[in-house]
C-alpha positions in Angstrom: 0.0 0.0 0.0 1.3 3.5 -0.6 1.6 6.5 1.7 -1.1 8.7 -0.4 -3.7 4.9 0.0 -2.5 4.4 4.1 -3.0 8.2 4.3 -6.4 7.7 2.5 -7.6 5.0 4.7 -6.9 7.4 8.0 -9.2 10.5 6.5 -12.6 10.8 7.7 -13.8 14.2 6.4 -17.6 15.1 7.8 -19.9 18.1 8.3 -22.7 18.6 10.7 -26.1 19.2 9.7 -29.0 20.7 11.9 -31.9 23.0 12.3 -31.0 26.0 14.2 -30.9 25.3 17.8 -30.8 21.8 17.8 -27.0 21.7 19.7 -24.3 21.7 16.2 -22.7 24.3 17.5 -22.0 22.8 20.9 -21.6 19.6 19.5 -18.9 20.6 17.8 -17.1 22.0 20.7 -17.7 18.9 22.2 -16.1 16.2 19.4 -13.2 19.1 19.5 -12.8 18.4 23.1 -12.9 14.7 22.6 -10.1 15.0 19.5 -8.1 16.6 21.8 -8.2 19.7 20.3 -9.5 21.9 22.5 -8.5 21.7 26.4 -11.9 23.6 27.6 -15.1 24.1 25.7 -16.7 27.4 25.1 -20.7 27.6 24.9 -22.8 30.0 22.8 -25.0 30.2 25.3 -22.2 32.3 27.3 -22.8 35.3 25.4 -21.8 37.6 28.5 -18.3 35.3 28.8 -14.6 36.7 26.7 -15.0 32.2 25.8 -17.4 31.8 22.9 -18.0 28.2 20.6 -14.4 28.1 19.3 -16.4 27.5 16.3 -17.9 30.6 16.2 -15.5 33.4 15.5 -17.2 36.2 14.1 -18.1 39.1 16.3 -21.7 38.7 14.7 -21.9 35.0 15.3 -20.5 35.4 19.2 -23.1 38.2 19.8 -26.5 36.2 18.2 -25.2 32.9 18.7 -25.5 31.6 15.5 -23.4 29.8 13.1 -23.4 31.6 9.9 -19.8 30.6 8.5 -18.8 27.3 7.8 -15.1 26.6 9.5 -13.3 23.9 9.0 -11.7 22.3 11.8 -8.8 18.8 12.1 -7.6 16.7 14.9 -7.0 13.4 15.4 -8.6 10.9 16.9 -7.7 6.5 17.7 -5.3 6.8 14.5 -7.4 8.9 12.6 -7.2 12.4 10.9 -10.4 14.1 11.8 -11.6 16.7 9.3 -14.7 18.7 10.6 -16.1 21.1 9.3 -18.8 22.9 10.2 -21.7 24.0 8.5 -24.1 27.7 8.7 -27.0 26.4 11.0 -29.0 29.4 9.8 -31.4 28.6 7.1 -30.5 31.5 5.4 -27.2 30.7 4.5 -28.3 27.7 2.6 -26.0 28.0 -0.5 -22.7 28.1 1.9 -23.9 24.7 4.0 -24.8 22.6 0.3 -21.0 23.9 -1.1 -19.6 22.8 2.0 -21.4 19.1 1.7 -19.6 18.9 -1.5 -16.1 19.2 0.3 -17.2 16.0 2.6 -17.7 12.2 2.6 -19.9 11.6 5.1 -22.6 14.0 7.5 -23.6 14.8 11.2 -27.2 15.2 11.5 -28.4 16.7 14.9 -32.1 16.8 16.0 -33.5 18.2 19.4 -34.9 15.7 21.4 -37.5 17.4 22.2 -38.8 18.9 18.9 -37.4 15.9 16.5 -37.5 16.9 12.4 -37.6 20.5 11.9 -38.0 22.0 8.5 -34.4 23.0 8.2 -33.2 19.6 8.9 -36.0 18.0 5.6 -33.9 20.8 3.3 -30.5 19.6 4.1 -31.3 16.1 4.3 -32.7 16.6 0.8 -29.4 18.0 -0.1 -27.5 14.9 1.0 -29.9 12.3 -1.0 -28.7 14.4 -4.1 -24.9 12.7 -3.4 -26.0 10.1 -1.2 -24.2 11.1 1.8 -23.9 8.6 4.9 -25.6 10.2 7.8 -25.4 9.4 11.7 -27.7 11.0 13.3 -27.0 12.0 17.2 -30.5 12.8 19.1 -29.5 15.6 21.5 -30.1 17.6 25.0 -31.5 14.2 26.5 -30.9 15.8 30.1 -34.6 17.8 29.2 -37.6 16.0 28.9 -38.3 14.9 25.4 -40.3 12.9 23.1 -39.9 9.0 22.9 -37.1 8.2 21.7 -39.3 5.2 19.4 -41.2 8.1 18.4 -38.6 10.2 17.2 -36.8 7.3 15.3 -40.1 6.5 13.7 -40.3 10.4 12.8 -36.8 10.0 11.1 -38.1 7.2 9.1 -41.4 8.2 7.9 -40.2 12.4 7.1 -36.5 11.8 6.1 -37.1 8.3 4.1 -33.9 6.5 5.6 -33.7 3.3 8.1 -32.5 4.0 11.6 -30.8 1.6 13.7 -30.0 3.0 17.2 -26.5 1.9 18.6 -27.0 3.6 21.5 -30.2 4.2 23.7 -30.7 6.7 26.4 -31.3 5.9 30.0 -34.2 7.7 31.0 -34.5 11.6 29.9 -34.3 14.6 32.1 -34.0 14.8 35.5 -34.1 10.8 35.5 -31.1 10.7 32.3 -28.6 8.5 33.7 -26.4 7.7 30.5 -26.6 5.2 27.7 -26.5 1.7 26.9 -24.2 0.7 23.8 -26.4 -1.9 21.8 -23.5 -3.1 19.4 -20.7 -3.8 22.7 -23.9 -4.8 25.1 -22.2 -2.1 27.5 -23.6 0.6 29.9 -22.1 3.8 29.9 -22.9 6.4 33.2 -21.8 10.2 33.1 -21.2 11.9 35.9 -22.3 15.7 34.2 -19.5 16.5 32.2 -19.9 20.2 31.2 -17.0 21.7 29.8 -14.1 18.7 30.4 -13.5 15.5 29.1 -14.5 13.4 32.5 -14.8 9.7 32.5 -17.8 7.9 33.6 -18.5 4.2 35.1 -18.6 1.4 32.3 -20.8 -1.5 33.1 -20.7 -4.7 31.5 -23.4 -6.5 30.2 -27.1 -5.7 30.7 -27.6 -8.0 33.2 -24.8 -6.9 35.4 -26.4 -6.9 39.1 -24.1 -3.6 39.0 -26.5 -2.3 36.7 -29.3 -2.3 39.4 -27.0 -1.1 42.5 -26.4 2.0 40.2 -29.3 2.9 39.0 -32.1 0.8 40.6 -35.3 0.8 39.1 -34.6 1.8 35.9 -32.1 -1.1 34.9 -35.2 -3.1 34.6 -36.9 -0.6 32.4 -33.9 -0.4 30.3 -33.7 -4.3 29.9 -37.7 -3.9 29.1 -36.7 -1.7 26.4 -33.9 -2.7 25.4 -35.8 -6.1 24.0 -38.1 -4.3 22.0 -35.8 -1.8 20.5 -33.9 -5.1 19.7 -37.2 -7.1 18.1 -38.8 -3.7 16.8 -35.7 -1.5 14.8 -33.2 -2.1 12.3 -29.8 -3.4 12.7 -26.7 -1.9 11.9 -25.2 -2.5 8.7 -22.0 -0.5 7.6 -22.8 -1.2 4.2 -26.1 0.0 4.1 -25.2 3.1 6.3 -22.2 4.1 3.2 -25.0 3.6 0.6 -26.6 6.5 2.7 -29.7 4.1 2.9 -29.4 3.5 6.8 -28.7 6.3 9.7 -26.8 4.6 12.9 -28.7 6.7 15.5 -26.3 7.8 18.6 -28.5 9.8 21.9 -27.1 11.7 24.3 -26.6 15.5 25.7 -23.5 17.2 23.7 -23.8 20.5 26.7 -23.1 17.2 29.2 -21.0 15.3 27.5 -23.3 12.4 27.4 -23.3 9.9 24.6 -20.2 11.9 22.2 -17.6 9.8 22.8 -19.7 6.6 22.0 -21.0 8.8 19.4 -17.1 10.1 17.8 -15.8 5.7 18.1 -18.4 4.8 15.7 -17.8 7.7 13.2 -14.0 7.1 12.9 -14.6 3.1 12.8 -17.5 3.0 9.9 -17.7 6.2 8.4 -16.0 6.2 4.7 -12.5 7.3 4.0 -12.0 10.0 1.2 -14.4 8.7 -1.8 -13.5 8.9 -5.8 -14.7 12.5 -7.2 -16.3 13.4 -10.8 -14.8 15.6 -12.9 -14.7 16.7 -16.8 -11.2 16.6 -18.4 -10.0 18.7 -21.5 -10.0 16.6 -24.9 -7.7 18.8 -26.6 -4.5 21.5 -25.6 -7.0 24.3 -25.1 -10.5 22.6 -24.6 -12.8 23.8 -22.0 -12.3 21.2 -19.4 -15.9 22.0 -18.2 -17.1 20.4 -21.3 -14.6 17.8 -21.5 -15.2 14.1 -20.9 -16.4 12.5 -17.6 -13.2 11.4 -15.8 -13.2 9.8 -12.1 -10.3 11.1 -10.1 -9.4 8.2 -7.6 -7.7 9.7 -4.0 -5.2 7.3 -4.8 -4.1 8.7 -7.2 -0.2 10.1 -7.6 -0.6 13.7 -8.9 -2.4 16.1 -7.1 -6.2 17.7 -7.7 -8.4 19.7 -5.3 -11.3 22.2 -5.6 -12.1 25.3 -4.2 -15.3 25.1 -2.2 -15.5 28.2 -0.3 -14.0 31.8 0.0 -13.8 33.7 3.8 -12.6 37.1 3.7 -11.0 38.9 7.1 -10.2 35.8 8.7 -7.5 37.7 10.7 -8.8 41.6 10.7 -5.2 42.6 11.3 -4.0 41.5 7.6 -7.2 41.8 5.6 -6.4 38.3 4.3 -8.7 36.1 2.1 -8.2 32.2 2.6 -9.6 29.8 -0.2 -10.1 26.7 1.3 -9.5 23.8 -1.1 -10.5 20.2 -0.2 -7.4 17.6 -1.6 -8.9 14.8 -3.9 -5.8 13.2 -4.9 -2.1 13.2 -3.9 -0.3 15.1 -1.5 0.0 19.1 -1.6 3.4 19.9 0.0 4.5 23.2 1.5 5.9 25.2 -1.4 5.0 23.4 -4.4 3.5 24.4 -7.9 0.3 23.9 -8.4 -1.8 24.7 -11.6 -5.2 26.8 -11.6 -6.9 25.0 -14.0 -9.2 28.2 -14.8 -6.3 30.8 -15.5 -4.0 28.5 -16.9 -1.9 29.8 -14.4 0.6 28.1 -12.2 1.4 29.4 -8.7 3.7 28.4 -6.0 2.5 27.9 -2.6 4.4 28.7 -0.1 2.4 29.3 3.3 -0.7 26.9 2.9 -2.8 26.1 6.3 -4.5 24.4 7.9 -7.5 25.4 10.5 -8.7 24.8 14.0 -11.2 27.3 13.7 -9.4 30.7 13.4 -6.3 29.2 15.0 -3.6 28.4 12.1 -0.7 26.8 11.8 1.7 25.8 8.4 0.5 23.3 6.8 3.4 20.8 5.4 1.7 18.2 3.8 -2.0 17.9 3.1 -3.6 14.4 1.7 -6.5 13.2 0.0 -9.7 14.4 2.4 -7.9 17.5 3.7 -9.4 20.6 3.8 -6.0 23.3 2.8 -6.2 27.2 3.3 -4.9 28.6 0.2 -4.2 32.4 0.6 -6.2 34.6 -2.1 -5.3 37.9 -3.6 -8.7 37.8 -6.0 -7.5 35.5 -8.3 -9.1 32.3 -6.8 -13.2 31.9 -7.5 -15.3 29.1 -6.0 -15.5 26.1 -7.9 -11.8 26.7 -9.2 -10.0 23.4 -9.9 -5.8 23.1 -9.3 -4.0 20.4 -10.3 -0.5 19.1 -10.6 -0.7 20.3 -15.0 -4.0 17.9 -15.9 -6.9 20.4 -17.5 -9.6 19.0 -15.3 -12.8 19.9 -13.4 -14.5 19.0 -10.6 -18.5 18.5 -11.1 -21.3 19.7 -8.5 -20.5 22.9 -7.3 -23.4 25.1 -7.5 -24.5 28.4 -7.3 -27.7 29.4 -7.2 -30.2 32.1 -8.1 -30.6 35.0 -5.0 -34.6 35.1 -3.9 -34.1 38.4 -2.1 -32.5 41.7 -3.9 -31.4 44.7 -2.0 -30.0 47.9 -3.8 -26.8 49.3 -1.8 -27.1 52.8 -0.9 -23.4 54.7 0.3 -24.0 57.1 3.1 -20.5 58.6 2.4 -19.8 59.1 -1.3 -15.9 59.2 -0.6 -16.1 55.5 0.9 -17.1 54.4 -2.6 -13.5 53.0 -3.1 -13.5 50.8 -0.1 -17.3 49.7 -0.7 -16.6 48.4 -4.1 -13.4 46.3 -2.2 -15.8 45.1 0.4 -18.7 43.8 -1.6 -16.3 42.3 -3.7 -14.9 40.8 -1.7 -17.5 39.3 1.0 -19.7 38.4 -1.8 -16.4 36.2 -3.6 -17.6 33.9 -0.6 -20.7 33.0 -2.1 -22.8 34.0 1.1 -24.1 36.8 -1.2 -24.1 37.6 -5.2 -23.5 41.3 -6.8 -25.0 42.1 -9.9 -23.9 45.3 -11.7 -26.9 46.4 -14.2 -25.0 47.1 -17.7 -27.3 50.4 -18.0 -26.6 52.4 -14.5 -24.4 52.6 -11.9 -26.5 50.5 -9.1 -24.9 48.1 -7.3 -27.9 45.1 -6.4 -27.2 42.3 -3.5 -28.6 39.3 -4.6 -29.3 36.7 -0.8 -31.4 33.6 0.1 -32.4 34.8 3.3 -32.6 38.6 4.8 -30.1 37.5 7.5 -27.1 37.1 4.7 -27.9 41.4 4.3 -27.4 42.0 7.8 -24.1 39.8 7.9 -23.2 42.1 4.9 -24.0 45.2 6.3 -22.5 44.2 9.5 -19.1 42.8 8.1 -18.9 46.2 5.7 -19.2 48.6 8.9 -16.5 46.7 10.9 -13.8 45.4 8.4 -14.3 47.8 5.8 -15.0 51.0 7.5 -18.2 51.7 5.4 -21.4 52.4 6.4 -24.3 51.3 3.6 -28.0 50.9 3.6 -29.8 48.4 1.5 -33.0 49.7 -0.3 -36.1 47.5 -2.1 -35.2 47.1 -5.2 -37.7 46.1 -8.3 -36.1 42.6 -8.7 -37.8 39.7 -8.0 -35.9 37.0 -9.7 -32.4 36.4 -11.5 -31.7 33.8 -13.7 -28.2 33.3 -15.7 -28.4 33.5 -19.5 -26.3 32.0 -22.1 -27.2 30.8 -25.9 -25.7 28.6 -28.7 -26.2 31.2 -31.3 -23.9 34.2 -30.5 -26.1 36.6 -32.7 -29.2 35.5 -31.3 -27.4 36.4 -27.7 -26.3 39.8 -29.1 -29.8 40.7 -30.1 -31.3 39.5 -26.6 -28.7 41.8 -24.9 -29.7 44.9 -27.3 -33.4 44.5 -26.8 -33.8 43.9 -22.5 -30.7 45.9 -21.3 -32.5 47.2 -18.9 -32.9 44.4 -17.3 -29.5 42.9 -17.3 -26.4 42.2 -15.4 -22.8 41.2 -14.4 -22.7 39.3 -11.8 -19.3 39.2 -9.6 -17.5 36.6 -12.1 -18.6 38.7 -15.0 -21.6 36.3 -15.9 -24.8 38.0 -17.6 -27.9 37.7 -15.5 -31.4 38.6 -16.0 -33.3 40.2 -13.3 -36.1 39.8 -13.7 -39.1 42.2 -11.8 -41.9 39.9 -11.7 -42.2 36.4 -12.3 -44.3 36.8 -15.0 -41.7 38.7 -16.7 -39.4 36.6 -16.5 -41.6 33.7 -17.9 -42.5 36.2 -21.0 -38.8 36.4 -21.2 -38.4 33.4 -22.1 -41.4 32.1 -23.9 -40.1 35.3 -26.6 -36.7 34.3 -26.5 -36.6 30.3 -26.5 -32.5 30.3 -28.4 -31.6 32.0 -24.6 -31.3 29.4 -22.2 -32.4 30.9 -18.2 -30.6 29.0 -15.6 -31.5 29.4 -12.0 -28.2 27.3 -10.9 -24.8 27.0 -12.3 -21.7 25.4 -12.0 -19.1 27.7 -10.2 
């Protein structure tokens, strides 16, 4: 076996998934503290405490609590490379959460207890039966009274359309919670309340242990009771079906206490897949458009490397005004300082201080492998989507972006900060959490979101990074769509006759906003040579 394949084998690269509320955030903190990678766990519910969700790191995410940035995040864990990253709980930053399920193998689903499948949680569940992701699922905040836990399985089943078999089962809930019992190692696990450190709890062998009943009396009985018919009534565990993304191992527990996540992070690293192969296009000739190439599988195996870019963050560090691309490795090694080719450009670059991320805490990066998420640093020339390779003219499939519901026009309060808003919106919307469309017949500038929260972020992020104060106005947009055509004249003459109603978006792409819905479905009843895309590949 080579390095690159034993390297392979060690990668388990996963994001969580979750309504808002349901506990990612401090489930995170919690697998952190498990990997090791954090001594002492910050909560978001501290909002008066200097310690937030090491998670967590903008001022605007500390201050509502929220999650509205994915972060990536590695540690290591029983021989394993961890790679977590995760995932914009808000609903409104939809397009940032499916981008960053392309950069993963595998998912985290979390659901409250208490209120089981939110609507949030159908959305990105949809979003992982597009790529078949594996999903555990980890039923949280157990130490409140919830719903029965048969109940909320059958919920899972019935809403979400994939088998669960639990692997662990709760002890009681609430104030009667006492821990969990493993169904796979026929072992009880007791917490003492963890909180914020790693403490270890009593392990009891064996169900029918008269241990069992000295520590926890009446309810061992109960748990035997239930035990049986959880046995008779649910599915089994099958690995196989679980990587097909046709079973869900389900894992309960309280992340705030520390119950059930170590039970929880053992079955991850032991069943969920390493690094998977990746589509992509590849060039047919010297200087083909890769994008239109033919299919190729790239195998992480493979010798050479190739990576995509999957996301943008600007301001990482406020101090240096940097913008980090992070690129997920799908073959090969990247090493410290060596050339790499952007397959879009044609360009090749040398990299000489790559990183790598635990949260906003960096350090240099010397080798990355197959399943690795790399911080590339970005002076403008890196877009989403963007390919590099080690010379091959190739393309990674499946990146979207998608048509903004919500339009805003940005208003300047000072004229003479025009400079630094043009920088700003430049370069927060490179992230993909917003789009910028610049009408070819004025001088407007028109925010294009999913959700009204990804304009405050903007607004927010403007005033303290950028120095510039902005207002966002109604704007008579109601839809965009992308256009493109076959028949370059038939384009020209579509561009001549609505040019009032088109636009550049941030890559330079035309765009058709569209004021009504009904417009835009006369738009393209007249013109049927235009084709109007409401997603495209980055």
């Amino acid at each position: 076996m080579t390095e690159i394949a034993r390297e392979v084998e060690r990668r388990r690269s996963f994001a969580i998934i979750s309504h808002p509320d349901a506990g990612k955030t401090t489930l995170t903190e919690k697998l952190l503290l498990y990997g090791g990678a954090i001594q002492l766990a910050g909560t978001v519910k501290g909002r008066k405490s200097d310690r937030h969700a090491t998670s967590d790191w903008m001022a605007m995410e500390q201050e509502r609590g929220i999650s509205v940035t994915s972060t990536v995040m590695q540690f290591p864990y029983r021989e394993r490379i961890v790679n977590l990253l995760d995932t914009p709980g808000h609903g409104d930053f939809s397009e940032d959460t499916y981008r960053t399920l392309t950069a993963v193998d595998s998912a985290l689903m979390v659901i409250d207890a208490a209120k089981g499948v939110e609507e949030r949680t159908k959305k990105l569940m949809e979003v992982c039966r597009l790529r078949a992701t594996p999903i555990m699922t980890f039923m949280n905040k157990l130490d409140r009274e919830g719903r029965d836990p048969v109940e909320l399985m059958d919920e899972v089943e019935e809403v979400l359309g994939i088998r669960c078999a639990p692997v662990t089962w709760p002890i009681g809930m609430g104030q009667r919670f006492k821990g969990v019992f493993h169904l796979l190692q026929d072992r009880v696990h007791l917490f003492p309340s963890g909180g914020e450190r790693v403490t270890e709890g009593e392990v009891i062998e064996g169900l029918d242990s008269p241990r069992l009943d000295e520590a926890i009396g009446d309810q061992g009985q109960e748990l035997r009771d239930e035990v049986e018919l959880v046995a008779a009534a649910s599915h089994e565990f099958d690995a196989e079906a679980y990587r097909r993304g046709e079973l869900t191992p389900v894992f309960f527990g309280s992340a705030i206490n520390n119950f059930g996540v170590e039970e929880l992070l053992d079955e991850f690293v032991a069943h969920a897949p390493p690094p998977l192969p990746r589509p992509a296009t590849v060039a047919s000739g010297k200087d083909a458009d890769p994008a239109e190439g033919e299919a190729r599988t790239v195998d992480p195996a493979e010798e050479k490397l190739t990576g995509f870019v999957f996301k943008i963050q600007a301001n990482m560090d406020p101090n240096h005004r940097d913008r980090i691309a992070f690129m997920r490795v799908c073959s090969g090694v990247f090493r410290k300082g060596m050339k790499v080719h952007q397959v879009r450009t044609g360009k090749d670059q040398r990299v000489s201080n790559p990183l790598v991320f635990l949260a906003k805490d960096r350090e240099g990066a010397e080798e990355a492998f197959p399943g690795d998420i790399v911080g590339l640093p970005n002076h403008g020339t890196i877009r989403i989507g963007d390919t590099f390779s080690e010379g091959e003219k190739l393309k990674f499939t499946g990146i979207p972006n998608f048509a903004p519901e919500l339009f805003r026009r940005v208003v300047l309060k000072d004229p003479m900060k025009n400079k630094a808003l043009n920088k700003g919106l430049e370069q927060l919307t490179e992230e993909g959490a917003t789009q910028l469309f610049r009408p070819l017949v004025n001088n407007d500038l028109i925010l294009g979101a999913v959700g009204q929260l990804q304009f405050d972020v903007v607004a927010a992020r403007l005033k303290d990074e950028y120095g510039v104060d902005a207002r966002f106005e109604p704007v008579n947009v109601s839809t965009a769509r992308w256009v493109e055509s076959n028949d370059p004249r038939e384009l020209e003459r579509f561009e001549k006759r609505v040019e009032e109603h088109l636009a550049r978006d941030g890559g330079g792409d035309l765009a058709y906003l569209a004021p009504t819905k009904i417009n835009l479905d006369l738009a393209m009843e007249r013109w049927p040579d235009i084709d109007f895309r409401a997603t495209r590949e980055h």
